[in-house]
C-alpha positions as CSV (number, residue, x, y, z in Angstrom):
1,X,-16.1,-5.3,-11.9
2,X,-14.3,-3.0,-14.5
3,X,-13.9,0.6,-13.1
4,X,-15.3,-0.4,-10.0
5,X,-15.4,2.5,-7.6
6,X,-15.2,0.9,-4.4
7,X,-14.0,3.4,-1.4
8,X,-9.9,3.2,-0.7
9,X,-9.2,4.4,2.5
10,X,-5.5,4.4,3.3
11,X,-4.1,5.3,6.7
12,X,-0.4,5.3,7.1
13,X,1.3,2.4,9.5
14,X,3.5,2.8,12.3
15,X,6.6,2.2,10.1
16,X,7.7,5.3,7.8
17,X,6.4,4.9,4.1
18,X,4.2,1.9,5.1
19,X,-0.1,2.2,4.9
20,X,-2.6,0.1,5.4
21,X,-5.6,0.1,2.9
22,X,-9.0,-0.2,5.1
23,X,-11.9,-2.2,2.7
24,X,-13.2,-5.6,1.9
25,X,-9.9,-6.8,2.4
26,X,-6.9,-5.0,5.0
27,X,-3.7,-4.8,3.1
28,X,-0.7,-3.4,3.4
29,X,0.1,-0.6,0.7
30,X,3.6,1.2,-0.3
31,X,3.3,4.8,-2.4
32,X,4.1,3.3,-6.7
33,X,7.1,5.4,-7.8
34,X,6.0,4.6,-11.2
35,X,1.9,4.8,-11.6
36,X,0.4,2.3,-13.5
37,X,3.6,-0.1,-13.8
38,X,3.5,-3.4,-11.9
39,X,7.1,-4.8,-11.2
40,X,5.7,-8.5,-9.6
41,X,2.1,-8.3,-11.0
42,X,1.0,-7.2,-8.0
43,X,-2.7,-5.5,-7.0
44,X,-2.6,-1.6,-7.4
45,X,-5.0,0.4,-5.4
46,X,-5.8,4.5,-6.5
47,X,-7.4,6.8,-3.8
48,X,-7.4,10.5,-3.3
49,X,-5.3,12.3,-1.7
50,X,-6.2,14.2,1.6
51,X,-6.6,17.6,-0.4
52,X,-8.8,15.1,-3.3
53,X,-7.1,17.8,-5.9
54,X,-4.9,14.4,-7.1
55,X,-4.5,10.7,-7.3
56,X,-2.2,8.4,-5.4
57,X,-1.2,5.1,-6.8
58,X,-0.4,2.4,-4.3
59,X,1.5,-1.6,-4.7
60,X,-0.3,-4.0,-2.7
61,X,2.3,-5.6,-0.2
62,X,2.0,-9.4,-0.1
63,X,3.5,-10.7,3.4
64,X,3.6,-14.2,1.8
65,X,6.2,-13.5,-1.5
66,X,8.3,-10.2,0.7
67,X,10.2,-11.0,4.3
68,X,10.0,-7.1,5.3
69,X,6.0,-7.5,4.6
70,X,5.7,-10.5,6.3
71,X,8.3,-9.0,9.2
72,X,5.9,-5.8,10.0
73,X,2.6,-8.3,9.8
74,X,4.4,-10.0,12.4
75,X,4.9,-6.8,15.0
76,X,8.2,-6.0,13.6
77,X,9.6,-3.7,16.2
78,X,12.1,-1.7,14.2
79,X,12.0,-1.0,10.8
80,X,14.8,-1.6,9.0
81,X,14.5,0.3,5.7
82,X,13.6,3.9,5.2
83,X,11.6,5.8,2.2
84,X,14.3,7.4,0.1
């Protein structure tokens, strides 16, 4: 479905810069620096911010193609990158 409409809920993760997107399907999410460009044709996800006065782009995080994805599904204890 084209311009769906589907209810993004994202709640941030334990680890700095790190949310998880609540739906059909629980994914991790990272904030897109650059909305509406794809770097590894990943998913995108848009939801509202907390104040719903803008829009918030997000890169779906696939644990099976990134080690630091698949580290923090595992229980990664430390993380060892930070936003910035």
């Amino acid at each position: 479905k084209k311009g769906g409409g589907n209810k993004v809920v994202i709640e941030p993760h334990r680890h700095e810069g790190v949310f998880v997107s609540k739906g059909k399907d629980d994914s991790l999410v990272t904030k897109n620096m650059v909305p509406g460009e794809s770097v590894y044709g990943e998913k995108r996800l848009v939801a509202e911010s907390e104040d719903k006065e803008e829009k918030i782009e997000y890169r779906v995080w696939n644990p099976f193609r990134s080690k630091l994805g698949a580290g923090i599904v595992g229980g990664i204890g430390a993380m060892p990158i930070k936003p910035g």
